[in-house]
N, CA, C and O atoms as a GROMACS GRO file, in nm:
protein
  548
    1UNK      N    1  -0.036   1.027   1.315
    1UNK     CA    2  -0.115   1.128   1.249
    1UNK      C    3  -0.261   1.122   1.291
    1UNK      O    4  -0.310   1.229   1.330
    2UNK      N    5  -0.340   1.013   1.290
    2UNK     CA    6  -0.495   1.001   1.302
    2UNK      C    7  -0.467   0.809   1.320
    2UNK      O    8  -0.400   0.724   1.262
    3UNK      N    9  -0.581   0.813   1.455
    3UNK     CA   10  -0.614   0.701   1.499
    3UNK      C   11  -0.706   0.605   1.395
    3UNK      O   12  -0.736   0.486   1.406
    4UNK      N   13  -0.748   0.729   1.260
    4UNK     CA   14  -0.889   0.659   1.218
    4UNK      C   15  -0.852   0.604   1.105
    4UNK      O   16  -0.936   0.542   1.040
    5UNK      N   17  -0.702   0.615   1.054
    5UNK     CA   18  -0.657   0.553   0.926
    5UNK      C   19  -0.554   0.412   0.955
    5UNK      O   20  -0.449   0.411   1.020
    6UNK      N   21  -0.634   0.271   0.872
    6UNK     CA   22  -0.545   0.169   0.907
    6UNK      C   23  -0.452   0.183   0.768
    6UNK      O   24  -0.478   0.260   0.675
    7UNK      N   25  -0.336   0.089   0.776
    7UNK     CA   26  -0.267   0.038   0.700
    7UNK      C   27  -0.251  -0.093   0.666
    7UNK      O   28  -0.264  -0.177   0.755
    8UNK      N   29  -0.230  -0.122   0.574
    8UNK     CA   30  -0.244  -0.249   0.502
    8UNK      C   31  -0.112  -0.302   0.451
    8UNK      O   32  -0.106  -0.259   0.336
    9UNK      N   33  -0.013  -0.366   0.473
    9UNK     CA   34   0.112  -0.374   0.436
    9UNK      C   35   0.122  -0.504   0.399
    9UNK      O   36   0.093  -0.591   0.482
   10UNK      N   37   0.171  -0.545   0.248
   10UNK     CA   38   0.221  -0.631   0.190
   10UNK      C   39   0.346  -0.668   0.143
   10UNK      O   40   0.372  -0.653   0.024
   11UNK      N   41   0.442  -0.722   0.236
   11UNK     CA   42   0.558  -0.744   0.183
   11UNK      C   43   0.583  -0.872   0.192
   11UNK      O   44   0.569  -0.927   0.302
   12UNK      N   45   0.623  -0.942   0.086
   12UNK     CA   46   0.612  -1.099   0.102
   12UNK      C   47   0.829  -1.123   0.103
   12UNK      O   48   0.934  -1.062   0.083
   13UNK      N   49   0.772  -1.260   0.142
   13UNK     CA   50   0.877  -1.317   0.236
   13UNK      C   51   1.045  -1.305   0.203
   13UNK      O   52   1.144  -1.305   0.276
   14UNK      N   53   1.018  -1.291   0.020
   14UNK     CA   54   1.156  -1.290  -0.091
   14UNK      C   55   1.173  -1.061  -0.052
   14UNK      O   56   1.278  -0.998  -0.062
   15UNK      N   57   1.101  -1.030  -0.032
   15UNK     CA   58   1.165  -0.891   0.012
   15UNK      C   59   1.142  -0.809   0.168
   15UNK      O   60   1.098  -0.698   0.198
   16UNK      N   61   1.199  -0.938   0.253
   16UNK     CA   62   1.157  -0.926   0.381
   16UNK      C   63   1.241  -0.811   0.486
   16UNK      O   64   1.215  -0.750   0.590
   17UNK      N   65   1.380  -0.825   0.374
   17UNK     CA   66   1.490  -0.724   0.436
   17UNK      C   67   1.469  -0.541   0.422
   17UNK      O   68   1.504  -0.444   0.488
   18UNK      N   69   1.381  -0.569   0.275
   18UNK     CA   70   1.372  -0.429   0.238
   18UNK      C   71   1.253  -0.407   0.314
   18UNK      O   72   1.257  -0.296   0.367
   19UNK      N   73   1.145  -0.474   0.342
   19UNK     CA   74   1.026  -0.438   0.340
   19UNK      C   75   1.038  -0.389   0.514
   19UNK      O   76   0.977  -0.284   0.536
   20UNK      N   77   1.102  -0.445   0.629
   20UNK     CA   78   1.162  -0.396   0.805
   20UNK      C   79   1.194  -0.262   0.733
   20UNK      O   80   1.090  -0.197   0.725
   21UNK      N   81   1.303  -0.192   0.675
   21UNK     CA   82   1.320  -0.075   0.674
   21UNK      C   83   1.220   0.054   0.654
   21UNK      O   84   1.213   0.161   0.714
   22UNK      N   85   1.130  -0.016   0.523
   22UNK     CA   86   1.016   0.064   0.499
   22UNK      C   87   0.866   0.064   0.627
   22UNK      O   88   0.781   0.153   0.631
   23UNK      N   89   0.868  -0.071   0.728
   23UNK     CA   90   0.780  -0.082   0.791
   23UNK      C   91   0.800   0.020   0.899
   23UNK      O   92   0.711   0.092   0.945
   24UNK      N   93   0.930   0.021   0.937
   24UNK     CA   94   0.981   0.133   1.023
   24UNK      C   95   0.949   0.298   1.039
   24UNK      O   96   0.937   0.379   1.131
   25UNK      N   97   0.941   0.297   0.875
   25UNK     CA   98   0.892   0.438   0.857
   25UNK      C   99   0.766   0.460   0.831
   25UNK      O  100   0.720   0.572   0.807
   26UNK      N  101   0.699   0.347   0.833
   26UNK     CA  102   0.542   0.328   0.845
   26UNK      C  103   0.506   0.348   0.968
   26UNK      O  104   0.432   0.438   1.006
   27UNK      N  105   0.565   0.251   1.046
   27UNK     CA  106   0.485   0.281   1.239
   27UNK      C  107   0.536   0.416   1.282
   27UNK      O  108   0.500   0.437   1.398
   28UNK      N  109   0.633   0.551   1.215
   28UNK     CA  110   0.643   0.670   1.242
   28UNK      C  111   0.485   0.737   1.202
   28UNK      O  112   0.448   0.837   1.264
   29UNK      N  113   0.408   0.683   1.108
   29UNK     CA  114   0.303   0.743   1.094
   29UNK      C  115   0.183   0.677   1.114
   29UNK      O  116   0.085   0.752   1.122
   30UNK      N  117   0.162   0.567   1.124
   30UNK     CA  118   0.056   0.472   1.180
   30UNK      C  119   0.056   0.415   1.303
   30UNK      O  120   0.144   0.332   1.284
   31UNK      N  121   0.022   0.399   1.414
   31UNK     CA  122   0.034   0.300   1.537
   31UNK      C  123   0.064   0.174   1.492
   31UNK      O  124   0.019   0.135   1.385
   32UNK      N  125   0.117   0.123   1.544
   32UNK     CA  126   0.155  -0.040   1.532
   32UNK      C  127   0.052  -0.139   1.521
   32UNK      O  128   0.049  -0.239   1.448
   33UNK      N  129  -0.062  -0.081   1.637
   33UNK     CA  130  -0.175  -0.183   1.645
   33UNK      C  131  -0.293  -0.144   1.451
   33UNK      O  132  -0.370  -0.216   1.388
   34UNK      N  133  -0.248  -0.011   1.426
   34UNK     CA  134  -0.336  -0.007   1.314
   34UNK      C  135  -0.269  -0.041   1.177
   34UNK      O  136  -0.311  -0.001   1.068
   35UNK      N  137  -0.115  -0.153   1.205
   35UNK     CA  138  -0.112  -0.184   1.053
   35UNK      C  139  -0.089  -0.312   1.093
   35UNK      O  140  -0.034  -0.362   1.191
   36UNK      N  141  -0.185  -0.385   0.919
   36UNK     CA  142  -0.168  -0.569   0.899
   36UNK      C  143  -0.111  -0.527   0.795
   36UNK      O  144  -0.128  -0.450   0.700
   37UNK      N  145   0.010  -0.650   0.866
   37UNK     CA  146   0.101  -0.704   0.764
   37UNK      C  147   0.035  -0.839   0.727
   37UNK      O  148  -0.028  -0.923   0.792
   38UNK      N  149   0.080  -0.826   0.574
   38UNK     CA  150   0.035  -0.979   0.500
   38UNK      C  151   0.192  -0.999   0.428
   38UNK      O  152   0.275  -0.914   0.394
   39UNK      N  153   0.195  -1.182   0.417
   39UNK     CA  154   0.318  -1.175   0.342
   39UNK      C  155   0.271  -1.286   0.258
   39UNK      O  156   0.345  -1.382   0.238
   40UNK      N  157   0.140  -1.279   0.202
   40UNK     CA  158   0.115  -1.357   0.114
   40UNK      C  159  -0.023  -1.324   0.037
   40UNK      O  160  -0.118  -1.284   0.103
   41UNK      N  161  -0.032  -1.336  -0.069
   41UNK     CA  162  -0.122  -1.306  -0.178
   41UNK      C  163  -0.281  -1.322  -0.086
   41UNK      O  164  -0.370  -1.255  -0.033
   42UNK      N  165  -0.251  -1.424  -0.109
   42UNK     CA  166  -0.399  -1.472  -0.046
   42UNK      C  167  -0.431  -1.428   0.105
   42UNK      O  168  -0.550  -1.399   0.115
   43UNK      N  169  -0.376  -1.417   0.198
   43UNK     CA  170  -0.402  -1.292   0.334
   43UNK      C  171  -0.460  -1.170   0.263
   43UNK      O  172  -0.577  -1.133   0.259
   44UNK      N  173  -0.332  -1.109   0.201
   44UNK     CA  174  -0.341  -0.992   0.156
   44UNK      C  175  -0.496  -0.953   0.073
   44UNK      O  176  -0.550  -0.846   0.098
   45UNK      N  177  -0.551  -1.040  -0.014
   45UNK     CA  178  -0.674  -1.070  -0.078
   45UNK      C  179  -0.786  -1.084   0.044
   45UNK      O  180  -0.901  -1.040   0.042
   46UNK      N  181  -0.715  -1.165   0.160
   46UNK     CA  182  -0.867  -1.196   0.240
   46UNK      C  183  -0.868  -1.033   0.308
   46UNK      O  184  -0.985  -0.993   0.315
   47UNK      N  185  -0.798  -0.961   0.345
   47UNK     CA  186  -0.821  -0.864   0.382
   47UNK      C  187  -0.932  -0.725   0.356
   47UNK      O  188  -0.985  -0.641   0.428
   48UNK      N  189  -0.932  -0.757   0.208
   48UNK     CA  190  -1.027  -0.645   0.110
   48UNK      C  191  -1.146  -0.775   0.062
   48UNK      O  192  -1.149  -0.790  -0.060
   49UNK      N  193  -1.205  -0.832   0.109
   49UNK     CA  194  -1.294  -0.920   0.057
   49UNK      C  195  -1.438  -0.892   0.143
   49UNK      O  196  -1.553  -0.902   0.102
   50UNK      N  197  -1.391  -0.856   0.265
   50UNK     CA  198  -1.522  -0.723   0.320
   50UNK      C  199  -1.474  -0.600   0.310
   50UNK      O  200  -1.357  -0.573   0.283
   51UNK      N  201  -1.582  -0.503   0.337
   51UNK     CA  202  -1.564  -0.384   0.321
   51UNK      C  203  -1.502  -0.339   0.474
   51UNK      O  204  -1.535  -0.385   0.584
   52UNK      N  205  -1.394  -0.229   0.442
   52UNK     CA  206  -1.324  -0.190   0.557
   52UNK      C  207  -1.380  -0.151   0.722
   52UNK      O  208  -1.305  -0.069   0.773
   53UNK      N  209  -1.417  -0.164   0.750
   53UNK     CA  210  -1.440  -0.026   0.911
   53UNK      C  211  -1.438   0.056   0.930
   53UNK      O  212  -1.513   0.127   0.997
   54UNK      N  213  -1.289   0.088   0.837
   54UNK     CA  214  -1.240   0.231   0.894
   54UNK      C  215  -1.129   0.258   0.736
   54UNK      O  216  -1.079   0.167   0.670
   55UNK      N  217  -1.115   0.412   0.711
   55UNK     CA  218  -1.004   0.414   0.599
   55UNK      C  219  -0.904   0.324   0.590
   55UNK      O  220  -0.855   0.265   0.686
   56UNK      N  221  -0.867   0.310   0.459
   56UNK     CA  222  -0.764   0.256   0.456
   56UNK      C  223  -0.635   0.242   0.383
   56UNK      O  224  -0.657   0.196   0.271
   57UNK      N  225  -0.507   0.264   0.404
   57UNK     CA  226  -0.398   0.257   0.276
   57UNK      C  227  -0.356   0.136   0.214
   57UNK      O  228  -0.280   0.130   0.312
   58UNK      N  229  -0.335   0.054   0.162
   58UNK     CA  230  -0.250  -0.044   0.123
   58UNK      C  231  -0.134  -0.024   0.039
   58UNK      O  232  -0.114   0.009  -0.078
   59UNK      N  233  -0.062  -0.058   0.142
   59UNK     CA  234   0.097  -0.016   0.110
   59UNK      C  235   0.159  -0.192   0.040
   59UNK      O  236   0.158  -0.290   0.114
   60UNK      N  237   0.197  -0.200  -0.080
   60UNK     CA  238   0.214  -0.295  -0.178
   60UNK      C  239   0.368  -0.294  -0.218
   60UNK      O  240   0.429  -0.201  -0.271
   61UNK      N  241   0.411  -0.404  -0.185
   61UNK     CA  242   0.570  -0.419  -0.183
   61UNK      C  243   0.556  -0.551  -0.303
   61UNK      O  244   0.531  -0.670  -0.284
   62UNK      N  245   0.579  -0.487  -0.413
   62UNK     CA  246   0.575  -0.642  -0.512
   62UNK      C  247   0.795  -0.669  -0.548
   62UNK      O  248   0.892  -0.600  -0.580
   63UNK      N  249   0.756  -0.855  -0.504
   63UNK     CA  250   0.927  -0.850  -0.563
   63UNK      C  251   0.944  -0.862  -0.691
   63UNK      O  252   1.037  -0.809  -0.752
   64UNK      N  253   0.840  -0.943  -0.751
   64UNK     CA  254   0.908  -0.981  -0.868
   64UNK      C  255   0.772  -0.948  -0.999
   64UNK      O  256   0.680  -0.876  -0.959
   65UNK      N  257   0.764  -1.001  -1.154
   65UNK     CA  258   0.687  -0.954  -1.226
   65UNK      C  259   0.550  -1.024  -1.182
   65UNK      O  260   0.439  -0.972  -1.193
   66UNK      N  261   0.580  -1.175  -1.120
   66UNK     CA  262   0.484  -1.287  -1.144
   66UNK      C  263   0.391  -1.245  -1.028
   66UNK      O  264   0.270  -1.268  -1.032
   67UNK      N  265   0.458  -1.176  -0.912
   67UNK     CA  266   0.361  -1.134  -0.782
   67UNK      C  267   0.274  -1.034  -0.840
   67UNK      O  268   0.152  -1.045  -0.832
   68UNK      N  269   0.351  -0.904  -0.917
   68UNK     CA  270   0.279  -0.819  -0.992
   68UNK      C  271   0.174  -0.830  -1.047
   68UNK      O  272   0.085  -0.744  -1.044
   69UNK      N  273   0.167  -0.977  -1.126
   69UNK     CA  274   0.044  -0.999  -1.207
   69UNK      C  275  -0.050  -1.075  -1.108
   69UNK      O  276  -0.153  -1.090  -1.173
   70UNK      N  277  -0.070  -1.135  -0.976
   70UNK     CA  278  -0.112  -1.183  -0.917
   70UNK      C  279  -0.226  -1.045  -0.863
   70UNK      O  280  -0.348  -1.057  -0.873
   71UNK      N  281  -0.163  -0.927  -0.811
   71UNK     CA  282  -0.205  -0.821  -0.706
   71UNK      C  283  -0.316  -0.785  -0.843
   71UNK      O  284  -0.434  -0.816  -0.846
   72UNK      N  285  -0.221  -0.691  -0.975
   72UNK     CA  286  -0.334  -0.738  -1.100
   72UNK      C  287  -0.435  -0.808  -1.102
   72UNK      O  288  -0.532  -0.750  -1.150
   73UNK      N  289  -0.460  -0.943  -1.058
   73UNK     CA  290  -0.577  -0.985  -1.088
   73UNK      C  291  -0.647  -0.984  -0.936
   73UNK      O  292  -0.712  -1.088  -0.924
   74UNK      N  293  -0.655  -0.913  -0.833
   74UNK     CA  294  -0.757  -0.885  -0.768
   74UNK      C  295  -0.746  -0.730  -0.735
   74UNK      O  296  -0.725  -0.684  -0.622
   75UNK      N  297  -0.768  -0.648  -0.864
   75UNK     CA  298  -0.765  -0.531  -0.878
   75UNK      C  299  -0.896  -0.442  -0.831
   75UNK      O  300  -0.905  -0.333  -0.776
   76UNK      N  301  -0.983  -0.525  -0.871
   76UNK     CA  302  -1.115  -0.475  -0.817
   76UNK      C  303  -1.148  -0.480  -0.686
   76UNK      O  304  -1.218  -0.389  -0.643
   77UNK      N  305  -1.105  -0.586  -0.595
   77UNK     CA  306  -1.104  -0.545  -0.455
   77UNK      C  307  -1.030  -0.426  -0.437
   77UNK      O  308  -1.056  -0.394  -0.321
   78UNK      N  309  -0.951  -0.339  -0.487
   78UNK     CA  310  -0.858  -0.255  -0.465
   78UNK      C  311  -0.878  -0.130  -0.544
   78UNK      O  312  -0.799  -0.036  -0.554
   79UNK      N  313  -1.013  -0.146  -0.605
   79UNK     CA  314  -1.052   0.003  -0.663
   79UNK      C  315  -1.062   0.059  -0.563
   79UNK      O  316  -0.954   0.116  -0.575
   80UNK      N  317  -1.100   0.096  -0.465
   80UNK     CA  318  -1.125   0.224  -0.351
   80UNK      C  319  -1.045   0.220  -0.233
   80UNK      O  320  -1.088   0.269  -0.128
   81UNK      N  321  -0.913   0.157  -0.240
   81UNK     CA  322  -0.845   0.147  -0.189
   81UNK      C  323  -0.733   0.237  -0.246
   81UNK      O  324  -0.690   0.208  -0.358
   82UNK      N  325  -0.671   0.362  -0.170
   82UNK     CA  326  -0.527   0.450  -0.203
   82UNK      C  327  -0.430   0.336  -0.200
   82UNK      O  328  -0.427   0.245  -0.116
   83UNK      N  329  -0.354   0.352  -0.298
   83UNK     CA  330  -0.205   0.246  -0.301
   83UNK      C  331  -0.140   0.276  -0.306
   83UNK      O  332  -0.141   0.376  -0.378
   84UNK      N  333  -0.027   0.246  -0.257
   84UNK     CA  334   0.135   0.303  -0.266
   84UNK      C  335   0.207   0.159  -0.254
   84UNK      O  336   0.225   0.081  -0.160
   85UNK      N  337   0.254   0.161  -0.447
   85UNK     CA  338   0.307   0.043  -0.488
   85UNK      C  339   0.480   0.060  -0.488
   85UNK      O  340   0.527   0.173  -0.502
   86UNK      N  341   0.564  -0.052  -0.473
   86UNK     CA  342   0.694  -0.056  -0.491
   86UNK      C  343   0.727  -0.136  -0.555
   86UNK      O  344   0.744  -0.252  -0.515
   87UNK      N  345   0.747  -0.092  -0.681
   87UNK     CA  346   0.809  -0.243  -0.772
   87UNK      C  347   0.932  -0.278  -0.813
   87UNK      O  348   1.031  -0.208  -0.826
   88UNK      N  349   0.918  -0.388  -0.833
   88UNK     CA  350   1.098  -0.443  -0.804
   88UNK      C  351   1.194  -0.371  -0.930
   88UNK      O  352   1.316  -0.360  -0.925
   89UNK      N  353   1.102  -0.326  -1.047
   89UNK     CA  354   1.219  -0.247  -1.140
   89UNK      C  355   1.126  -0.129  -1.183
   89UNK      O  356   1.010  -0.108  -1.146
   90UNK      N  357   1.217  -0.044  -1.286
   90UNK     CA  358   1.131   0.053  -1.337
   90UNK      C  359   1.131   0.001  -1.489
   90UNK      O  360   1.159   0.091  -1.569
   91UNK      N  361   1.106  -0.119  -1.544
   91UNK     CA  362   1.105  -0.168  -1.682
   91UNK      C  363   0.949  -0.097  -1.723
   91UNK      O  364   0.845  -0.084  -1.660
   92UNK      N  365   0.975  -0.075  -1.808
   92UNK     CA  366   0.861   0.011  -1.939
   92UNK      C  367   0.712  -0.121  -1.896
   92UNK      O  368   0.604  -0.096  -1.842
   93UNK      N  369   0.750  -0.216  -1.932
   93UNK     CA  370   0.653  -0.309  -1.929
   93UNK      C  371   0.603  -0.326  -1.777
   93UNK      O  372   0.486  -0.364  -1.772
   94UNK      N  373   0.665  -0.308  -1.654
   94UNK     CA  374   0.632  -0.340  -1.545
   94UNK      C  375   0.528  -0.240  -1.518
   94UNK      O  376   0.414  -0.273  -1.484
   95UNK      N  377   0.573  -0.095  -1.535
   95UNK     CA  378   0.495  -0.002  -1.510
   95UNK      C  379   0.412   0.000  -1.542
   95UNK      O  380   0.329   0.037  -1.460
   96UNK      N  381   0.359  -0.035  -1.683
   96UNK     CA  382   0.241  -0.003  -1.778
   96UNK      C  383   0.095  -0.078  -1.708
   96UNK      O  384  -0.025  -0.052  -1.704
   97UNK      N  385   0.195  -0.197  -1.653
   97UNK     CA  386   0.097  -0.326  -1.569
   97UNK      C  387   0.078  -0.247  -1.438
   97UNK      O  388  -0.028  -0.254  -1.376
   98UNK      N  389   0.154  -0.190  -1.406
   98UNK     CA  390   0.131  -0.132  -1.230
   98UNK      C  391   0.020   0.020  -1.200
   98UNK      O  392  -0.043   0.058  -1.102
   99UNK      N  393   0.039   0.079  -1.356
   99UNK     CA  394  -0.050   0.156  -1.377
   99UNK      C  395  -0.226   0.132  -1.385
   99UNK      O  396  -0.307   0.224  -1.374
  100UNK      N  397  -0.253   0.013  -1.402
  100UNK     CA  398  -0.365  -0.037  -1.408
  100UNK      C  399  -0.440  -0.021  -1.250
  100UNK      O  400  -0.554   0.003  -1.210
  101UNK      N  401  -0.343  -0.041  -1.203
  101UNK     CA  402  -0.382  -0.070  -1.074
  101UNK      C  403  -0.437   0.059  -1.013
  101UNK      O  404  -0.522   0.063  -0.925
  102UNK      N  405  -0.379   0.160  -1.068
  102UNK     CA  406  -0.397   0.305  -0.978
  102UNK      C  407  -0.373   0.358  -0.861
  102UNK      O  408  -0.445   0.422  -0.785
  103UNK      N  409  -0.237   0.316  -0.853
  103UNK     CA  410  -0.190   0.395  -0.756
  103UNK      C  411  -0.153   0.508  -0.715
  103UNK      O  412  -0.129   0.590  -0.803
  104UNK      N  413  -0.140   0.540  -0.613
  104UNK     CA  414  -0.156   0.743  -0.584
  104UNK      C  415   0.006   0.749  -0.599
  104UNK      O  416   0.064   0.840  -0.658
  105UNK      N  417   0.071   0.637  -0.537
  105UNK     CA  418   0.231   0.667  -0.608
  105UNK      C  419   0.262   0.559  -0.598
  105UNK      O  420   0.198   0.471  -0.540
  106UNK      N  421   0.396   0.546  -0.671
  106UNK     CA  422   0.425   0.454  -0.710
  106UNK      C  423   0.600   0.491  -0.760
  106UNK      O  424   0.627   0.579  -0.841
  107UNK      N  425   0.708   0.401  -0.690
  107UNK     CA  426   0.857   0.400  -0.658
  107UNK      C  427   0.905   0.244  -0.684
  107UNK      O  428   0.829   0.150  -0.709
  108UNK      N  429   1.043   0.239  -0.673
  108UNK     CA  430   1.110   0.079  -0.693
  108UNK      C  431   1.152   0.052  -0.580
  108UNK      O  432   1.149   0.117  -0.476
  109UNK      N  433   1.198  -0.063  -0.605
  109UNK     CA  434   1.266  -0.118  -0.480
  109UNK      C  435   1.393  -0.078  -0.452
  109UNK      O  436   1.438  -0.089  -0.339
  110UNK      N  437   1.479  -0.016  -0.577
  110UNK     CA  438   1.628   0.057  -0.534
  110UNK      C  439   1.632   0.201  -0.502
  110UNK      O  440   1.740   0.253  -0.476
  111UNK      N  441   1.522   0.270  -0.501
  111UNK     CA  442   1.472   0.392  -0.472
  111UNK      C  443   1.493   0.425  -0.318
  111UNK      O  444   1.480   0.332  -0.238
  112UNK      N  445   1.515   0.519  -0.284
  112UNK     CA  446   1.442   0.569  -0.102
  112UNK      C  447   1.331   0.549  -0.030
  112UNK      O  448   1.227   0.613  -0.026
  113UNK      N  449   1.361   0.459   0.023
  113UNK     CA  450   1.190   0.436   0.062
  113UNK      C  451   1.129   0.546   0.154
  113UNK      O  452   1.007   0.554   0.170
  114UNK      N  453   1.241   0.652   0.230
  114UNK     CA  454   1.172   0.784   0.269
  114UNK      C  455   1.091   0.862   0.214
  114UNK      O  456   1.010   0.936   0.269
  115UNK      N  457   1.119   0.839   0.058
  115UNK     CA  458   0.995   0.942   0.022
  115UNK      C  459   0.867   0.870   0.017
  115UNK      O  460   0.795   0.884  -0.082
  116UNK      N  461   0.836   0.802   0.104
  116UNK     CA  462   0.732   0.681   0.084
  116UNK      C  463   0.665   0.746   0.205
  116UNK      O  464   0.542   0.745   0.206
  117UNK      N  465   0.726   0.800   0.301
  117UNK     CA  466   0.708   0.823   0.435
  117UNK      C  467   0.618   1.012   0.413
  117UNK      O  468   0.542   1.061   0.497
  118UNK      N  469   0.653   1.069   0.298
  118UNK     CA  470   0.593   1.174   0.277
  118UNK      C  471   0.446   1.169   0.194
  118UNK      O  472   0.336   1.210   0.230
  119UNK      N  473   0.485   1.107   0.078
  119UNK     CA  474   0.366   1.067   0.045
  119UNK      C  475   0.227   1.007   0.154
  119UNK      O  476   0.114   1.055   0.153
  120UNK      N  477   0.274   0.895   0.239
  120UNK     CA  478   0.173   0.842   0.325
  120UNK      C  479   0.130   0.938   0.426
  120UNK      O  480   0.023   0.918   0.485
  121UNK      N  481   0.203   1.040   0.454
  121UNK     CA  482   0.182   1.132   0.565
  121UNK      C  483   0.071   1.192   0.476
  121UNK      O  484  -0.041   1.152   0.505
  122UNK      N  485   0.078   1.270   0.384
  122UNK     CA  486  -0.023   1.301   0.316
  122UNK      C  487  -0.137   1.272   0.303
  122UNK      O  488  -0.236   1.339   0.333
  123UNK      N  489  -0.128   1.115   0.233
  123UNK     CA  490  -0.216   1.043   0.240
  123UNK      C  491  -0.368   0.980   0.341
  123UNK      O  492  -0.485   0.944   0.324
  124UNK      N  493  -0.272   0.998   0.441
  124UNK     CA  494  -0.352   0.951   0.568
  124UNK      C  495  -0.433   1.095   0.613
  124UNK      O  496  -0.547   1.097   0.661
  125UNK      N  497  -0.347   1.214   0.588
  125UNK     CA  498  -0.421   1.317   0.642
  125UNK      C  499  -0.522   1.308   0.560
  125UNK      O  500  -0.630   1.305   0.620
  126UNK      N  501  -0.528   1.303   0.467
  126UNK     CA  502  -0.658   1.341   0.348
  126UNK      C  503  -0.773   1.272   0.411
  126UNK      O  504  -0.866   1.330   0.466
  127UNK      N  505  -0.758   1.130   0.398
  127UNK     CA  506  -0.823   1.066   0.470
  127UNK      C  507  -0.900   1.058   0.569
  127UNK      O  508  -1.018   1.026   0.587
  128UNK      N  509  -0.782   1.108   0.655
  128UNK     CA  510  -0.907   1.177   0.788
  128UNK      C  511  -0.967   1.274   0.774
  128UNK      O  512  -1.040   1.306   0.868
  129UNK      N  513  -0.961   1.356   0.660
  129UNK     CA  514  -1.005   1.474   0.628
  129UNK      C  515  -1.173   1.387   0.601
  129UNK      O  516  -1.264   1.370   0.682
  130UNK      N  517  -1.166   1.359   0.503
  130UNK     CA  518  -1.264   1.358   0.406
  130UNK      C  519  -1.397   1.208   0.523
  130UNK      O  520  -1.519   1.198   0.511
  131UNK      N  521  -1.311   1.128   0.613
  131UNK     CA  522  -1.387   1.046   0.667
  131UNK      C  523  -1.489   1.146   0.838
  131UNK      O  524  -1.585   1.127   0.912
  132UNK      N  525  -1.367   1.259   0.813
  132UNK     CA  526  -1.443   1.354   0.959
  132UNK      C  527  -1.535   1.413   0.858
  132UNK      O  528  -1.652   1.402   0.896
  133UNK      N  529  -1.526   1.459   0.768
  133UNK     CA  530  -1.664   1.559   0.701
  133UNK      C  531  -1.698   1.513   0.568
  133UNK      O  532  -1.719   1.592   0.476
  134UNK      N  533  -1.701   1.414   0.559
  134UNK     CA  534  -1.759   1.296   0.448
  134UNK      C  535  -1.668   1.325   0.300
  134UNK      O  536  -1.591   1.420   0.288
  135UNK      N  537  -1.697   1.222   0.194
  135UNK     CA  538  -1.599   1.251   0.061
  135UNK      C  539  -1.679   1.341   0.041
  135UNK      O  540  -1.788   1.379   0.083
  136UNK      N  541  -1.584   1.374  -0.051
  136UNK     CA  542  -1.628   1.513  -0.162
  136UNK      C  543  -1.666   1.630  -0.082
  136UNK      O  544  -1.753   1.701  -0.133
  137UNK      N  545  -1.621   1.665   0.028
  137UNK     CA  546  -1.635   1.836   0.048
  137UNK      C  547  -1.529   1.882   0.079
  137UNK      O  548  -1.517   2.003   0.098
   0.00000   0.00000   0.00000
């Protein structure tokens, strides 16, 4: 889509099978060289601890509740960051926690991960929209 949007991909090691299928339909819309994969909290954290270069998505593959509350507590690196979260269930309580976070969407892990592939297409265009003729116009 655009050279000028990176990706940020977090899939840690306990959802490594699901997370190849969804990466697949990631490098259909990102170059290969413009997405980091992290498969651990703390990568994933050093990544947003300077400010970016260039736009950016972070695409968030949580397996379980306890990773959930981890990404939770470095939420504020991740205010101005678009997210597109996948969480391992759709329990009432998981969501309520995943909502904090603010993500632009947000699906499970037994879901399609194709519609993940529409959303980000979106996503990225906006992006280049708003980084060629600045936010807000």
């Amino acid at each position: 889509m655009t050279n000028e949007t990176s990706l940020t991909f977090y899939v840690p090691a306990a959802a490594a099978e699901a997370g190849k299928r969804l990466l697949r339909i990631v490098e259909t819309l990102v170059p290969g060289e413009k997405i980091n994969i992290h498969r651990t909290i703390q990568g994933f954290t050093g990544r947003f601890r300077r400010p970016p270069e260039e736009p950016v998505i972070a695409v968030i593959f949580v397996s379980c509740r306890e990773e959930l509350g981890e990404i939770i507590a470095i939420r504020d690196l991740l205010r101005e960051i678009p997210l597109v979260l996948i969480l391992p269930d759709n329990d009432k309580d998981t969501v309520a926690k995943a909502h904090s976070l603010r993500p632009r969407f947000l699906t499970y892990t037994d879901s399609d991960v194709r519609e993940v592939s529409g959303v980000l297409s979106r996503m990225i265009e906006k992006l280049g929209k708003e980084s060629r003729y600045g936010k807000g116009r």
